[in-house]
C-alpha positions in Angstrom: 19.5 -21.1 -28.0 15.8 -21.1 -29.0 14.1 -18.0 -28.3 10.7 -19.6 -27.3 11.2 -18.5 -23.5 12.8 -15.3 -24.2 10.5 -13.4 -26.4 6.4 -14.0 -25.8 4.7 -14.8 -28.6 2.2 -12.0 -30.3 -1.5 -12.1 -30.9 -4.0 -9.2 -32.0 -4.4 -6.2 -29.8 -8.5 -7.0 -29.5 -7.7 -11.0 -28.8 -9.6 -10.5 -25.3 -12.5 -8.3 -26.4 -14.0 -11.4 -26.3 -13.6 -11.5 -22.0 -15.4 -8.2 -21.8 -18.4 -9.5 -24.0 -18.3 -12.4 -21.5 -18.1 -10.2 -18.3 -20.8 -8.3 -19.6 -22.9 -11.3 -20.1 -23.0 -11.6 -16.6 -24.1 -8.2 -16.0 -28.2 -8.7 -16.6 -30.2 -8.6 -13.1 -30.7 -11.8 -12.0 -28.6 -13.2 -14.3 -26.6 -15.3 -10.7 -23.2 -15.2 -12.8 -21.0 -13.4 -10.9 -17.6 -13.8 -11.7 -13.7 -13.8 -11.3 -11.5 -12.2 -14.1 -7.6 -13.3 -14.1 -5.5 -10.0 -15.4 -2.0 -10.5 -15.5 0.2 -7.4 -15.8 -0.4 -4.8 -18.5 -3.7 -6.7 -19.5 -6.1 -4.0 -19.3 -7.6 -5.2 -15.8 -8.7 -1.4 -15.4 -9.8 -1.0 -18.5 -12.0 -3.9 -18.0 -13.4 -2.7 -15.3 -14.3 0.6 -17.1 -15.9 -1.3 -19.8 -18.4 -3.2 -16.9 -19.3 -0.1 -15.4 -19.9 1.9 -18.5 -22.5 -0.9 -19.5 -23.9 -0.9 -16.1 -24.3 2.9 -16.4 -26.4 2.2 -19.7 -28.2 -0.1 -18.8 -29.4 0.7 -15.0 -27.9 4.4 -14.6 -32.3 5.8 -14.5 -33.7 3.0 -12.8 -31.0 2.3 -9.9 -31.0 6.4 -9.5 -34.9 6.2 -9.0 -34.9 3.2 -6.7 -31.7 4.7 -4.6 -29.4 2.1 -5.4 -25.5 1.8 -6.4 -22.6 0.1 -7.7 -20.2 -0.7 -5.6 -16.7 -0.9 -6.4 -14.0 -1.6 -3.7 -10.5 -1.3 -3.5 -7.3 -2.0 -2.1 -5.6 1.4 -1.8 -6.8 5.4 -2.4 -4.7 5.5 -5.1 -6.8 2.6 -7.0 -9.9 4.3 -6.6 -9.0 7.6 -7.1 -7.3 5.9 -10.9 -10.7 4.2 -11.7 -13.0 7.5 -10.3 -10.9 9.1 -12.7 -11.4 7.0 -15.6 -15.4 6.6 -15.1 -18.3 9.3 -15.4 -18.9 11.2 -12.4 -21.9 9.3 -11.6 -23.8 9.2 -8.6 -24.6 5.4 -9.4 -21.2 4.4 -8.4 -20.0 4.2 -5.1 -16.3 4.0 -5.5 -14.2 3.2 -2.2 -11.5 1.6 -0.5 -12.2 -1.7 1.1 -11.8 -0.8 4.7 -14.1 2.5 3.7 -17.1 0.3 2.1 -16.9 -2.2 5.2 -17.0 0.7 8.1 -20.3 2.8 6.1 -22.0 -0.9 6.5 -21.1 -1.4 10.1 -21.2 2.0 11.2 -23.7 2.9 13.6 -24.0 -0.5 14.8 -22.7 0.3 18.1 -24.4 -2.2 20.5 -23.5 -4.8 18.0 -19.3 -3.8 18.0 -19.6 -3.7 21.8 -21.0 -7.0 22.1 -18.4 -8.3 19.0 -15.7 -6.7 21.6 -16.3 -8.1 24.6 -16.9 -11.6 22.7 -12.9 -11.7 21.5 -11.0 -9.9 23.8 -11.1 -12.6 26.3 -9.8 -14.7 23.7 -7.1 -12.9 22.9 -6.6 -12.0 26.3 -6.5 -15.5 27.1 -3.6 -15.8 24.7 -1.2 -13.4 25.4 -1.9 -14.2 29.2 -0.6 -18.0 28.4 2.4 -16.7 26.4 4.1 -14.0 29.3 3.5 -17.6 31.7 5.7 -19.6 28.9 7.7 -16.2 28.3 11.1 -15.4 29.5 11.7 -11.6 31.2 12.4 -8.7 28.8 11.8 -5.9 26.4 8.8 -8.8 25.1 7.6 -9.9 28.1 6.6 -5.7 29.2 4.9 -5.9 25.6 2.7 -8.5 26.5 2.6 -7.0 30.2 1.3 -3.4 28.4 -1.1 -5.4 26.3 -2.6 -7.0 29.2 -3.2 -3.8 31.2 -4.8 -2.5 27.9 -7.4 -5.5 27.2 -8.3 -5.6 30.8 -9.4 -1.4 30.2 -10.7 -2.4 27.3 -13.1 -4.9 28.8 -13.1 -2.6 31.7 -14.4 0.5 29.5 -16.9 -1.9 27.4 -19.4 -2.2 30.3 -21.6 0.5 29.4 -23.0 1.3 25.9 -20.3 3.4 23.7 -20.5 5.1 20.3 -17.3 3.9 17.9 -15.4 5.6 15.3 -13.0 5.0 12.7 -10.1 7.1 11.7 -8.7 6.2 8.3 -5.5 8.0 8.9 -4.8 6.7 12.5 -4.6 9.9 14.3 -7.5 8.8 16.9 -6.3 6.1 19.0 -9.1 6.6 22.1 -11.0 3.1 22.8 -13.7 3.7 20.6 -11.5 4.4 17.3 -11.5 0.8 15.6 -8.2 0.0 13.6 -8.1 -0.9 10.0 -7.8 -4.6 10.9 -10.9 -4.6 13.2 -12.9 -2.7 10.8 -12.3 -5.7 8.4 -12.9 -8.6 11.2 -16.7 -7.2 12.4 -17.6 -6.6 8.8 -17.2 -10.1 7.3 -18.5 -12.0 10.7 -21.1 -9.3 10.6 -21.9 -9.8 7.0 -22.2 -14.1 7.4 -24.3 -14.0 10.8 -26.2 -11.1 10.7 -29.0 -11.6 8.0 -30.4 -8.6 7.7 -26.8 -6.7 6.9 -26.9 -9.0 4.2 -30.2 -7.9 3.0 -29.6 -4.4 3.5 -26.0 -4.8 1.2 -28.1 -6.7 -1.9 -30.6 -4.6 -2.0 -28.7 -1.0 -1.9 -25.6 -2.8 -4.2 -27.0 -5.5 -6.4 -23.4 -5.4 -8.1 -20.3 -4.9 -5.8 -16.9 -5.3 -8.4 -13.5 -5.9 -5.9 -10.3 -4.6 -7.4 -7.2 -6.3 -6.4 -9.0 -9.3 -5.1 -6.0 -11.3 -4.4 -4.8 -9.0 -2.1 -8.2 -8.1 -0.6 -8.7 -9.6 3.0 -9.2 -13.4 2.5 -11.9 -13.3 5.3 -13.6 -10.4 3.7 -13.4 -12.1 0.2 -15.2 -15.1 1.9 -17.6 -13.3 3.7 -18.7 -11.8 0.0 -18.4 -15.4 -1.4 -21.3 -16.5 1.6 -23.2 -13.2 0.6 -23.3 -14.5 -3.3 -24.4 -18.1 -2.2 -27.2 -16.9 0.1 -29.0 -14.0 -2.4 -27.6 -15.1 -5.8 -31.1 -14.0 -7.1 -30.3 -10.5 -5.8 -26.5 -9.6 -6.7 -23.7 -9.9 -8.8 -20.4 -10.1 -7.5 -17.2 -9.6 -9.6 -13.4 -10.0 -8.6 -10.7 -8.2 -10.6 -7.1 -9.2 -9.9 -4.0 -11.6 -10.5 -2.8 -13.9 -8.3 0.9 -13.9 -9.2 0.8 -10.0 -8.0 -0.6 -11.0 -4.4 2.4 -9.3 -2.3 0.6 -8.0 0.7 -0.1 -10.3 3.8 -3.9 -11.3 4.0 -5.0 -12.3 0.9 -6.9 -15.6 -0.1 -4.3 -17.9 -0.9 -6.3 -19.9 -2.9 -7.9 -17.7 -5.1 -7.4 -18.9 -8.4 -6.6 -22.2 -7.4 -10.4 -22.9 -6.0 -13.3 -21.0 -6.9 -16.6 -21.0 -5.5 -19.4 -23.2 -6.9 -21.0 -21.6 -10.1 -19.1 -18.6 -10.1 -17.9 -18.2 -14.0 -13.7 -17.4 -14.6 -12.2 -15.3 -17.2 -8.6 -15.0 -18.6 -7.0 -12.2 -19.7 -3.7 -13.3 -21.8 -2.3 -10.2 -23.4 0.0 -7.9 -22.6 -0.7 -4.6 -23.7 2.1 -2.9 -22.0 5.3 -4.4 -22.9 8.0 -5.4 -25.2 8.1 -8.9 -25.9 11.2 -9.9 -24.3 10.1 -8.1 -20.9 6.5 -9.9 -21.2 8.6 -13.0 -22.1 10.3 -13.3 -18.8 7.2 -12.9 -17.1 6.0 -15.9 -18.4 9.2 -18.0 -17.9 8.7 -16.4 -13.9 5.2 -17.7 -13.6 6.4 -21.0 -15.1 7.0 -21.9 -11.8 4.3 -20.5 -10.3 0.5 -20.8 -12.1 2.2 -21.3 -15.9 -0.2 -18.5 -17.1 0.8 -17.2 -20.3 0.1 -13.6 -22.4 1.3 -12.5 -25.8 2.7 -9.4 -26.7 0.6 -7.2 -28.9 1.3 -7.9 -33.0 3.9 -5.1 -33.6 5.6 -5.1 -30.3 9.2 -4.1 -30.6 11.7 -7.0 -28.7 12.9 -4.3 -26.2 16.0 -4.9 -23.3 16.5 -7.0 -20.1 20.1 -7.0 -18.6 20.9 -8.1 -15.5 23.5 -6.3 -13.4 25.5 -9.3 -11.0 27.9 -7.2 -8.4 29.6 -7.9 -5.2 27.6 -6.7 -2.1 30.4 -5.2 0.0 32.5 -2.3 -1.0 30.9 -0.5 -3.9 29.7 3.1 -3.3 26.3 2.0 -4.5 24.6 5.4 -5.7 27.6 5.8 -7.8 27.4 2.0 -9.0 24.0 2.5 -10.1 24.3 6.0 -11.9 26.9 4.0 -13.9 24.4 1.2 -14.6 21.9 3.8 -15.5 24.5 5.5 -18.4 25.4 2.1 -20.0 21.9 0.8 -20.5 21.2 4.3 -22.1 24.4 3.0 -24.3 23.0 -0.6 -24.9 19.5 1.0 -25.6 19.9 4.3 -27.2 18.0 5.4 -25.0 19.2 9.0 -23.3 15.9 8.7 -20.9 18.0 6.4 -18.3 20.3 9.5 -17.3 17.3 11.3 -16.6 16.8 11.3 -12.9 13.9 13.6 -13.0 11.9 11.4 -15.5 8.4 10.4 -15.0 9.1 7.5 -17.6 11.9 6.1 -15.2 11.8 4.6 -12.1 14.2 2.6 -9.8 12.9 -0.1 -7.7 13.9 -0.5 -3.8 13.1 -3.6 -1.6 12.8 -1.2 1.4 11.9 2.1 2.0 15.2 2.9 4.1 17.6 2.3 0.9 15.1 5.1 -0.3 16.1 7.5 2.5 19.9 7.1 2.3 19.5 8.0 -1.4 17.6 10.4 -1.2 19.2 11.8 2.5 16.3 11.4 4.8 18.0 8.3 6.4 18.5 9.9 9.6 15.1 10.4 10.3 14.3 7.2 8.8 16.7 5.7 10.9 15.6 6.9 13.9 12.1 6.1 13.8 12.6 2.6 12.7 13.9 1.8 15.9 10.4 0.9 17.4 9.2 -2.1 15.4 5.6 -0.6 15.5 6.2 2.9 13.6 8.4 1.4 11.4 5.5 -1.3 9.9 3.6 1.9 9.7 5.5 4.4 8.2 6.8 1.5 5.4 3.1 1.6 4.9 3.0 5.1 4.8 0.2 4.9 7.5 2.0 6.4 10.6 -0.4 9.6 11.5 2.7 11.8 13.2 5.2 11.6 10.4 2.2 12.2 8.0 1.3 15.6 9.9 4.9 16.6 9.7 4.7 15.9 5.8 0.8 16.1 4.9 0.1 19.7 7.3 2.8 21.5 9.3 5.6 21.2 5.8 2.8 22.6 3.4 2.3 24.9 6.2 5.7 25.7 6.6 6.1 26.2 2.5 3.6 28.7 2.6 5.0 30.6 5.7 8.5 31.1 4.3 7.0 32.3 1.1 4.3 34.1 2.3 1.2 32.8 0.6 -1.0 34.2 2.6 -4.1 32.0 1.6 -2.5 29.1 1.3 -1.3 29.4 4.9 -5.0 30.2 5.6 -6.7 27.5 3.9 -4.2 24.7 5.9 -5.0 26.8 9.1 -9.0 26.0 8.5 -8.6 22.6 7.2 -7.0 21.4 9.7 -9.0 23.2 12.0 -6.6 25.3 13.9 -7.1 26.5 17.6 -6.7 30.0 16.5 -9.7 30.1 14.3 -12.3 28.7 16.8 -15.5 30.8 17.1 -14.5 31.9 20.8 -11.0 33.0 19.8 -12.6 35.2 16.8 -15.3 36.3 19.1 -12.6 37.6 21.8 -10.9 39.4 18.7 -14.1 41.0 17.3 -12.0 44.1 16.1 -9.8 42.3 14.0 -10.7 38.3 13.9 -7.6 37.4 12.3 -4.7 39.0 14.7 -4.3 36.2 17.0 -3.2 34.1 14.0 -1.3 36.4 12.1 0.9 37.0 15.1 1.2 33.3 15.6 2.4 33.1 11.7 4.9 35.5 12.7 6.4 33.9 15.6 6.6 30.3 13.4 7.6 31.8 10.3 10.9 33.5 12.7 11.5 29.7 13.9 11.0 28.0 10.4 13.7 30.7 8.0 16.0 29.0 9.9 17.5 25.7 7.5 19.1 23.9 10.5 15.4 24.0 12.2 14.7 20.7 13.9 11.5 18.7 13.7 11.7 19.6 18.1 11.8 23.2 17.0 8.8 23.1 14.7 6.6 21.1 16.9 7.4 23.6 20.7 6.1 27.0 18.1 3.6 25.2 16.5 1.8 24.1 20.2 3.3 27.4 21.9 1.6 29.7 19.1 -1.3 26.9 19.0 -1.3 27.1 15.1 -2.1 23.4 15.2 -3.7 20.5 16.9 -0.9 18.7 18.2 -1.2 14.7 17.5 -1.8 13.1 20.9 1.5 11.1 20.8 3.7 14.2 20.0 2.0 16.3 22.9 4.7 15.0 25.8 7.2 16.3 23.6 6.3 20.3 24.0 6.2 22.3 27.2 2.9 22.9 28.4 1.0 20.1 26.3 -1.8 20.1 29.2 -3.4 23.5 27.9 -3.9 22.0 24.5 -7.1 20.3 25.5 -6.9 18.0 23.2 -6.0 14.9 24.6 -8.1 11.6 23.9 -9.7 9.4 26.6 -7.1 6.9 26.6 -4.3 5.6 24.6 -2.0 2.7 24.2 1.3 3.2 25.8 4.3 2.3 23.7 8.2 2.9 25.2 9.6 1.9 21.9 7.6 4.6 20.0 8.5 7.4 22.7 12.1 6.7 22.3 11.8 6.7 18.6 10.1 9.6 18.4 12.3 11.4 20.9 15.7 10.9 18.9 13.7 11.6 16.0 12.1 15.4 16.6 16.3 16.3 17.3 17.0 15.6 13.2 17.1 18.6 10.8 13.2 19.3 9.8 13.9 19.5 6.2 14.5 16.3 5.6 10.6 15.9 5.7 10.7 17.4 2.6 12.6 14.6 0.4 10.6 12.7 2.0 7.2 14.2 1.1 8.5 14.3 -2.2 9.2 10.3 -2.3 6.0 9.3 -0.5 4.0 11.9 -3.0 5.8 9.6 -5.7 7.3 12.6 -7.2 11.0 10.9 -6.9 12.6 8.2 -9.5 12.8 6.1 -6.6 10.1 3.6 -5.6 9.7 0.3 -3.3 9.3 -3.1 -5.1 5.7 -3.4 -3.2 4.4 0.1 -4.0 5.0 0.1 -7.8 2.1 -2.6 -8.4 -0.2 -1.2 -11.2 2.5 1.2 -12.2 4.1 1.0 -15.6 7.0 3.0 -17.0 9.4 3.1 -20.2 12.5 2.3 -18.4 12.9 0.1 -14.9 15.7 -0.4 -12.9 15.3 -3.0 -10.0 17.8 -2.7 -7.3 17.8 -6.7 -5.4 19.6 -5.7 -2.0 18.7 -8.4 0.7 21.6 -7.2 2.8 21.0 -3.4 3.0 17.2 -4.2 2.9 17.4 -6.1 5.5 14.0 -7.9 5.3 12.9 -11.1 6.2 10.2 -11.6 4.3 11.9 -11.6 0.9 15.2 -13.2 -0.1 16.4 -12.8 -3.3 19.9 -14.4 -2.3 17.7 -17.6 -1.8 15.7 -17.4 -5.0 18.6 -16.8 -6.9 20.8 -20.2 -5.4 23.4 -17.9 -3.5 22.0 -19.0 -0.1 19.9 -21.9 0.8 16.9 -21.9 2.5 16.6 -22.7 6.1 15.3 -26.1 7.2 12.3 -24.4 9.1 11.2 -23.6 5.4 12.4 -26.5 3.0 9.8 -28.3 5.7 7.2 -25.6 4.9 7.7 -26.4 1.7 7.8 -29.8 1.9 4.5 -29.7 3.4 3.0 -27.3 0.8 2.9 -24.2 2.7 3.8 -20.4 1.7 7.6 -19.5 1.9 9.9 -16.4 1.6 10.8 -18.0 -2.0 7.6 -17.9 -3.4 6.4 -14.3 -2.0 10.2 -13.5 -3.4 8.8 -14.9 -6.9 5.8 -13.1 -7.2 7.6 -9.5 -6.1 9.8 -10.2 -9.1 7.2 -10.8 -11.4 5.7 -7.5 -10.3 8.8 -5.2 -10.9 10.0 -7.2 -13.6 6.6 -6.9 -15.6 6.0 -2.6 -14.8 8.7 -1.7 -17.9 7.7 -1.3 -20.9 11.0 -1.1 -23.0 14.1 -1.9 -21.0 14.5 -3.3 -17.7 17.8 -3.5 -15.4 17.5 -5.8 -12.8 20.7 -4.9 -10.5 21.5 -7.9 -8.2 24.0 -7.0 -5.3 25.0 -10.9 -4.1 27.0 -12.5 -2.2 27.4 -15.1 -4.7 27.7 -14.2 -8.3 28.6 -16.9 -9.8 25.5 -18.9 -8.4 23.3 -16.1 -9.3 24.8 -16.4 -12.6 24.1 -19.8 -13.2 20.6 -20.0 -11.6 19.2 -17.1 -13.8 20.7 -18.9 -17.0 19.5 -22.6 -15.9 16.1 -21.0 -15.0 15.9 -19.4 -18.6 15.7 -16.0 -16.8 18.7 -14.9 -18.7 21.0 -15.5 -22.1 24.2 -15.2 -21.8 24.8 -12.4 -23.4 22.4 -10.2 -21.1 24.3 -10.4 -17.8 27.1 -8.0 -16.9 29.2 -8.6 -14.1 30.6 -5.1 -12.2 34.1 -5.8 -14.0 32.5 -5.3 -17.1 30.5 -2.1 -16.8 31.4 0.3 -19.0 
């Protein structure tokens, strides 16, 4: 069989130097080229990012320092910024932040305008959920709605006089003057296309703003910077860094790359700097479907492994399944790396963060908190403020306690701004400051030796001995929570998260440390979503719609084991997004983060179908696909 779809084809390692020259072309003051740069994966998207800035920094780094003004660069996660502050100077001409941070320090302080943005859409979506409890039918949805009402009314209620807003990145505040992440990004971009002088004030303190991981940035935020470039062209240069084929979070432009604005200049990037040719050949075959991109493999670049692992779905002890697929692709491969569980080279790929826990045994917590649909899209997300004080403050806390690191204990203490080391507390104690808290250490440190502790346990010393602010929605949980004094104005009511939480706190505490250690990314196991930008020797992919339990993916579908519904063959039909094609772009994204082998295991209900799709899709040859009967 002819290998043209198997292995990419190889060009020289500088065949895109020529992009950067380009990009940098674009990068004279009033030059009006600003610009969007394709990167597929392992292209050096980062890298060319660096390269911008580090001509920027030569070019402008005296005069912009003089005149007060920056570069901005924007991304779509902490991580991503903390990579490229990393790789750039530490230079006070660039302002590197995440996108919700850049569009809250424009709109902070505009309070009057927030209200006023406030009390212009909550009728509307007031209105709405009002119409759908009249159509609605009794139930757990219809109180929903019923709560959701009682809040907008407040809302609108507590809006009548002026107020001062916040914003809490990690979701801890939840008073009526904290704006959410989403809100944040809704008053910036109708902020920043009817408010002129925001615009102004933006070009003239950023006249370049780069955007990392455009095609997942928000598409109304993308637009509202495409407006800003049409309107002061003369003043700023605009750049967009991404790949379309990786978009896998909700929210992004669809059509970015399809449609650009008018005079805006587009660069390619077509190598692949990262893998073997036969992994960066299936990527192309997968986007053959998709935007038929291509990249090359670097001159040089060894063929490398893809197998693919077809087994039944029912009746296999899976962690055991999958150790075994790990030991015969170190056989196929020579590689010893694969049984390696504590490798940083090697990771294995979940669709869901649950599978994660029951590998790694904090499913019951897991469990348990995913009952309420509204901590469970937050803690998937890593975003849920309680579970991250359990993991973030009171486990380092508790770490430090059993092993007595005294100033370790102390620094979390003052971080986190503990009750016991308030001016009045150290005041009462003038003899020795320090002895309400050391006695409070005491008391937790007898409740914490103990291993069967439960997360209950922790949270009743930690608010009896007030060692730490208790997070508003864990105070009901601990006698006397009235005295801590530290409940917000008001706060949304939600049963769901109560109940959750409530089973929840009655688990064994420790689990919170495998799963510190997985959300810290210090475990071989990832999720198919949070590995984007990663890259690693060796990859195991783990396809799991049943134990996943997902709807927004199907890999039973994309592989032919299951057809698709008719809801979505007429979304299709019609030319809208489906399950299939976000399904498509996450496995180009895990299938494209090896660099040397990949195993893509694929638990179906079908082999044979998957069988015969990945061969007739030119996924596959024959010879790569191992059925469970076969491993060794």
């Amino acid at each position: 069989m002819s290998e043209e779809y198997f292995l990419a084809e190889t060009k020289s390692e500088d065949h895109d130097n020529s992009v950067d020259s380009s990009i940098q072309e674009c990068l004279y003051m009033g030059s009006r080229k600003s610009f969007i740069t394709f990167a597929g994966a392992g292209s050096g998207k980062t890298y060319s990012l660096k390269k911008a800035l580090d001509f920027l920094r030569v070019h402008y780094c005296a005069d912009f320092s003089r005149q007060g003004k920056k570069i901005a660069v924007v991304t779509f996660t902490n991580n991503a910024a903390d990579e490229i502050k990393d790789r750039i100077e530490q230079n006070p001409i660039f302002a590197v932040s995440t996108i919700h941070s850049f569009c809250w320090s424009t709109i902070a302080g505009f309070n009057e305008d927030i209200r006023k943005w406030y009390l212009e859409t909550i009728p509307y979506d007031l209105a709405q959920v009002e119409d759908e409890e009249r159509r609605g039918r009794a139930g757990k949805a219809s109180d929903a709605r019923k709560r959701t009402i009682i809040r907008l009314i407040e809302k609108i209620e507590w809006l009548a006089e002026p107020r001062t807003f916040v914003y809490d990145p990690n979701g801890v505040n939840s008073s009526q003057n904290s704006l959410s992440h989403a809100d944040v990004l809704k008053i910036f971009s109708n902020f920043l296309t009817t408010k002129p002088m925001m615009a102004e004030v933006i070009v003239n303190k950023f006249p370049f703003i780069f955007i990392d991981e455009s095609q997942d940035t928000n598409k109304d935020v993308v637009n509202s910077f495409f407006e800003l470039q049409k309107a002061k062209s003369e003043k700023i240069v605009i750049g967009l860094f991404g790949d379309t084929m990786q978009r896998i979070f909700g929210g992004g432009e669809v059509e970015l790359g399809k449609t650009k604005p008018n005079g805006w200049k587009t660069f390619n990037k077509e190598m692949n700097h990262r893998s073997a040719r036969r992994i960066v050949g299936l990527g192309n075959q997968i986007r053959s479907e998709d935007d038929g991109r291509y990249q090359y493999a670097k001159d040089g670049s060894a063929e490398g492994y893809v197998r693919y692992f077809l087994l039944p779905r029912d009746n296999l002890v899976k962690p055991d399944v999958e150790e075994k697929i790990r030991n015969t692709m170190a056989e196929l491969t020579g590689d010893v790396g694969w049984t390696d569980t504590e490798s940083k080279e090697t990771a294995i790929l979940l669709l869901e963060h649950k599978m994660a826990s029951r590998r790694l045994r904090f499913d019951e917590l897991w469990d348990r908190l995913s009952e309420s649909p509204k901590i469970k899209d937050r803690i998937s997300e890593g975003d849920n403020a309680e579970l991250n004080f359990f993991s973030d403050i009171v486990f380092p806390l508790v770490d430090a306690s059993r092993e007595k690191r005294r100033a370790d204990l102390m620094s979390i203490l003052r971080n986190n701004k503990s009750p016991l080391l308030e001016p009045s507390v150290l005041n009462d104690n003038k003899d020795d400051p320090l002895s309400p808290a050391r006695a409070a250490e005491h008391a937790f440190r007898g409740v914490i030796s103990n291993d069967d502790v439960s997360f209950r346990e922790v949270l009743e010393v930690l608010s009896q001995q007030k060692l730490l602010r208790i997070p508003e929605k864990l105070q009901s949980f601990v006698s006397g929570s009235g005295d801590n004094g530290f409940k917000e104005e008001t706060s949304e009511e939600d049963d769901s998260e109560i109940v959750a939480w409530a089973e929840a706190l009655e688990t064994d505490f420790f689990q919170i440390r495998n799963y510190k250690d997985y959300a810290d990314g210090n475990s071989i196991f990832r999720t198919h979503q949070g590995v984007k930008g990663n890259e690693f020797e060796r990859v195991m992919v783990v396809m799991d719609d049943d134990e996943a339990g997902g709807f927004l993916f199907s890999y039973e579908q994309y592989f032919g084991a299951k057809e698709i519904s008719v809801a979505s063959q007429k979304k299709l039909n019609a030319g809208e997004e489906i399950g299939l094609d976000r399904t498509r772009r996450l496995f180009y994204v895990t299938s494209t983060r090896a660099k040397s082998s990949l195993a893509h295991v694929i638990y179906t209900s079908d082999v044979s179908k998957v069988k015969e799709c990945l061969l007739s899709k030119k996924f596959a040859r024959e010879d790569e696909i191992i059925e469970f009967e076969d491993l060794s």
